[in-house]
C-alpha positions in Angstrom: 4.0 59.6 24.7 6.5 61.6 22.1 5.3 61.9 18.4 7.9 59.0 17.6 5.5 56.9 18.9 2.5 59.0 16.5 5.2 58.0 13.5 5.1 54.6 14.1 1.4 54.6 13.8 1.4 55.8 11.3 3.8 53.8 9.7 2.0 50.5 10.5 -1.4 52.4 9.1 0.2 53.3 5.5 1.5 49.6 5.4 -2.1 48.3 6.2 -3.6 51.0 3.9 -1.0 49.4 1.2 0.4 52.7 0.6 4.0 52.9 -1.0 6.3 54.3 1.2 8.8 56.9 -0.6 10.4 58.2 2.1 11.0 56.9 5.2 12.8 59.4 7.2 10.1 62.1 6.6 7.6 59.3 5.7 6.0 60.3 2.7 3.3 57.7 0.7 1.5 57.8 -1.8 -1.7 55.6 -2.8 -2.9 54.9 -7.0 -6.0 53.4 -7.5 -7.8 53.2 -10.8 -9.5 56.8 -10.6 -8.2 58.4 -7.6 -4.6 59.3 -6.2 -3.9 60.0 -2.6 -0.2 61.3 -1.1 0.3 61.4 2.8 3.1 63.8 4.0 4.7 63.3 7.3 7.1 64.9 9.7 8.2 64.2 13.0 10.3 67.5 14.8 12.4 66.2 17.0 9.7 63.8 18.8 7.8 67.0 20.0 5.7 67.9 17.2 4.5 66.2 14.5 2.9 67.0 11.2 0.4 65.2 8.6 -0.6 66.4 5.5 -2.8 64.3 2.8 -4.0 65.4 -0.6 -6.1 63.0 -2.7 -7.2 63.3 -6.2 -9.9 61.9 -8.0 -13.6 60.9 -8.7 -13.2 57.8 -6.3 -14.4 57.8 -2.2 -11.3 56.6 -0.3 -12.4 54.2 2.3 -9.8 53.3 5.0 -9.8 51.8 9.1 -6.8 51.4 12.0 -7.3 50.0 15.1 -6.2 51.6 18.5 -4.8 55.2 17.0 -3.3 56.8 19.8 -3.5 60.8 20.4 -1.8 63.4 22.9 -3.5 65.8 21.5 -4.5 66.1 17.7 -5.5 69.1 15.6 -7.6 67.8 12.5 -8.2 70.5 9.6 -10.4 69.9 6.8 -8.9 72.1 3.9 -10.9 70.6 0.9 -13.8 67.5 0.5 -15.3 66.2 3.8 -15.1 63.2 6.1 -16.9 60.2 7.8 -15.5 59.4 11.3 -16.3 56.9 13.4 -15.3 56.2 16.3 -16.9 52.8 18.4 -18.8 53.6 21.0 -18.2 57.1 21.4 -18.5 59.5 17.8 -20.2 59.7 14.7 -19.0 62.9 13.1 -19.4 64.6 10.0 -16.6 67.0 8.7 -16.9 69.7 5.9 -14.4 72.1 4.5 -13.0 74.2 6.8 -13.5 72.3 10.4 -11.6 72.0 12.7 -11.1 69.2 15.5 -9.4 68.3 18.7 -9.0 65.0 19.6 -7.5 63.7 22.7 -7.0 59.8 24.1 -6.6 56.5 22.4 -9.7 54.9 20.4 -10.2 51.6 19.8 -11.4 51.0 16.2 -11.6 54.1 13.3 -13.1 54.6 10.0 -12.9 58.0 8.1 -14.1 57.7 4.8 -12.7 60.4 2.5 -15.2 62.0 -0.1 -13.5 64.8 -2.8 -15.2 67.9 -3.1 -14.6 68.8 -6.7 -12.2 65.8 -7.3 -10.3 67.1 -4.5 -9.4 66.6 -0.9 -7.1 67.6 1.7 -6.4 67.6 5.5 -3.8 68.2 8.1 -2.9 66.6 11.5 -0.8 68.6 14.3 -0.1 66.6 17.5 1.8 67.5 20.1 4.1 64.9 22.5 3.1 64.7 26.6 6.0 66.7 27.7 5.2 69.6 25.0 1.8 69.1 26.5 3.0 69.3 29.9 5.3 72.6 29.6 2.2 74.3 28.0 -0.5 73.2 30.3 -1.8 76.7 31.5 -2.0 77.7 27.5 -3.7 74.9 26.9 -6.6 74.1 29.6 -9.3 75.8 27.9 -8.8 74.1 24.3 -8.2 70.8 25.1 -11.1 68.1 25.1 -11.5 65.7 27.7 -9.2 62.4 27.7 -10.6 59.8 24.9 -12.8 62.5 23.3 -13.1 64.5 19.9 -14.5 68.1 19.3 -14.9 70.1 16.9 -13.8 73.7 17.4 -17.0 75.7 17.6 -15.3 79.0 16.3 -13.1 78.1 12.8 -11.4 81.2 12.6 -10.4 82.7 9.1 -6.9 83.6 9.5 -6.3 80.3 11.3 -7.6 78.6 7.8 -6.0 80.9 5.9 -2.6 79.6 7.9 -3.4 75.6 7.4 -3.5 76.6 3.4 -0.4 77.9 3.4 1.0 74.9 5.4 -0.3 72.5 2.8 0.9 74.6 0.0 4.5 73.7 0.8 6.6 71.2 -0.1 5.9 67.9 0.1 9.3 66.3 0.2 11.0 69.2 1.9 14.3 69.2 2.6 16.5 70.4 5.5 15.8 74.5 5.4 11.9 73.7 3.9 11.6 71.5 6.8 12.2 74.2 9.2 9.7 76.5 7.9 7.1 73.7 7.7 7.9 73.3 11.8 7.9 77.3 12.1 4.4 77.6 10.1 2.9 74.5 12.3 4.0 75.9 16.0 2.6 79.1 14.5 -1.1 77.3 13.8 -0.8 75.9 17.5 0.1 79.6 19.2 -2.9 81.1 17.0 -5.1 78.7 18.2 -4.1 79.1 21.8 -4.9 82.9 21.2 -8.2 82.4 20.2 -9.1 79.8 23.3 -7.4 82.5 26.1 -10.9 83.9 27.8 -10.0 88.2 28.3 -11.6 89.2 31.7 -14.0 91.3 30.1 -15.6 87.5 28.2 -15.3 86.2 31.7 -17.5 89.2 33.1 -20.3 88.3 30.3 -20.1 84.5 31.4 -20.7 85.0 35.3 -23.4 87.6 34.0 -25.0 84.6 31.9 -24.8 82.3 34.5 -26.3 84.8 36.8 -29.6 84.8 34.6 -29.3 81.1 34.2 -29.3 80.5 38.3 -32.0 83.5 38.3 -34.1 82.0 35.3 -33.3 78.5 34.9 -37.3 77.2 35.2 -38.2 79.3 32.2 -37.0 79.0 28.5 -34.0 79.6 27.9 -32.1 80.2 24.5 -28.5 80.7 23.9 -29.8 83.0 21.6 -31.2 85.3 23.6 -28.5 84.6 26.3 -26.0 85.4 23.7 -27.9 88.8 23.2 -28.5 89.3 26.8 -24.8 89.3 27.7 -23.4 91.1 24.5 -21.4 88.3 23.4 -21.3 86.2 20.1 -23.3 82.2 20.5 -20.2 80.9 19.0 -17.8 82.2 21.8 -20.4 81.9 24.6 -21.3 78.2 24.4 -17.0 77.8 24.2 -16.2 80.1 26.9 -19.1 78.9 29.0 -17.8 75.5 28.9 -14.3 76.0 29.5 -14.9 78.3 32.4 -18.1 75.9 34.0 -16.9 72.6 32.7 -20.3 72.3 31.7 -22.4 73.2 28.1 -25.3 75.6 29.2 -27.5 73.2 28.2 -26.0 70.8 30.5 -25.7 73.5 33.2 -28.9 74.3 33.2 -30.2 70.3 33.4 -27.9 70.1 36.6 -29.8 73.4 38.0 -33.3 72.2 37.4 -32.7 68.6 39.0 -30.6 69.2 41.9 -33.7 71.3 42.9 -36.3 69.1 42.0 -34.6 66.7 44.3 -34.0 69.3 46.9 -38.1 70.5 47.0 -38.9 66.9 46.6 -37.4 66.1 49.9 -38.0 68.8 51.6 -41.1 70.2 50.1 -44.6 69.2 50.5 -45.0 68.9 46.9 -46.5 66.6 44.4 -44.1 65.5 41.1 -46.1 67.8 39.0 -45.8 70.7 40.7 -41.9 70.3 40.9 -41.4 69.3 37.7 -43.3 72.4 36.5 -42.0 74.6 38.9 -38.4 73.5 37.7 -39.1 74.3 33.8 -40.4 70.6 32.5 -43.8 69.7 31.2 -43.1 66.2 30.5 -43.6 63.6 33.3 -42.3 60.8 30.9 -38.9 62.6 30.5 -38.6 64.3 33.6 -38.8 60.7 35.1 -36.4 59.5 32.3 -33.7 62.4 33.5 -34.4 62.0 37.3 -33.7 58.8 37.3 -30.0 59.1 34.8 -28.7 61.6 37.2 -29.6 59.8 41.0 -30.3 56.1 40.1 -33.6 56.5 41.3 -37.4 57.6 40.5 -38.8 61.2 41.4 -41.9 58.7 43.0 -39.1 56.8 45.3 -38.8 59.9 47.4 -42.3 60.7 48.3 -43.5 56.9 49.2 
């Protein structure tokens, strides 16, 4: 899908929104209401990239819905005030100043309620078409989220922030030169945050060393804590590189570990439930049953009968 198609979303969403279209080539909108003004700026670079800015003004909350908002794959960063999303069936997520999101896949029904911090709030919106997505695959592997999913990036970066403010800071109806430093400044965003998701061989030493003390230690307690201590490496950028190299969270990981052998000493053990399920690192029969049974359709007590 190229970002002309992105445009034309969010063309039909400013006409639903009732917004008063300015411009249309670069589609920029603005919104009055009694105490609050909002202004949406949007550019399209040639059907590969495309950029949305909005700034809103007032004492008002700013309440708006679309149905069946498509995404390649969208960068969300919260600059000023915070946000309500909702997404059916899938996400409820709360956003603050200075988060920032991924969101990948079509959704069927959003609301994002806009709240100004200090009678003020602001946001951006990079996406990227398929084929941009396609010739930078390898770069992009570890950041993106999986298909009809949002995340929020677990490491906001400074100088990354610091970047998105100067993005906003420019013009809003740019012209032809002003346009190509707003395209400059947004693949310059992207290539930082590809930087910051490439795992060095020296992170990828400290995960296979943290998943060595997971295999090794998975029926005690574990904390990411005192993972994150054990292995010399920050929370924030373990639980990220963890996942991106495993496919897994380490919480999840470490689920997966303690029922796949459960199941394995269940069948081939002379062993009571209990004694697994303690053995394993659980103390709860209720919600060691309740976990059994989500990952292999069946009850721990179905095996032993």
């Amino acid at each position: 899908m190229s970002t002309a198609h992105i445009f034309e979303q969010y063309q039909a969403m400013l006409k639903n929104w009732e917004y008063l279209v300015k411009d249309k080539r670069n589609l920029t909108a603005c919104l009055e209401e009694k105490d609050a003004h909002s202004k949406v700026c949007i550019n399209n670079f040639n059907d590969s990239m495309l950029l949305m800015r909005i700034y809103s003004l007032g004492n008002e909350n700013i309440y708006s819905q679309l149905n069946e908002f498509s995404n390649n794959l969208g960068l969300y960063i919260i600059m000023e005030g915070h946000d309500s999303f909702e997404f059916s069936k899938q996400h409820n997520i709360q956003t603050h100043k200075g988060d920032i999101m991924l969101i990948q896949g079509e959704f069927e029904y959003i609301r994002k309620i806009t709240t100004p911090e200090n009678n003020r709030a602001s946001m951006m919106h990079l996406e990227l078409s398929r084929h941009r997505i396609d010739e930078w695959n390898d770069e992009l592997k570890s950041a993106m989220p999986q298909n009809g999913a949002l995340q929020k990036i677990l490491c906001p970066n400074k100088s990354l922030l610091n970047k998105a403010k100067l993005l906003l800071l420019q013009s809003q109806e740019p012209n032809y030169i002003e346009t190509l430093k707003l395209e400059s400044l947004s693949l310059d965003i992207l290539s930082h945050l590809f930087e910051l998701n490439k795992i060095t061989p020296k992170q990828k030493t400290k995960i296979d060393d943290a998943v060595d003390i997971i295999r090794n230690e998975f029926h005690h307690s574990l904390s990411i804590s005192s993972l994150s201590r054990r292995v010399g490496l920050n929370e924030c950028y373990l639980k990220r590189d963890f996942k991106a190299q495993l496919g897994f969270s380490i919480g999840d990981y470490i689920r997966q570990l303690r029922l796949n052998t459960a199941l394995e000493l269940l069948l081939n053990e002379n062993k009571s439930i209990k004694e697994v399920m303690y053995f394993v690192g659980y103390s709860h029969i209720g919600y060691f049953n309740k976990i059994f049974k989500q990952k292999f359709g069946y009850f721990p007590n179905d095996i032993i009968k």
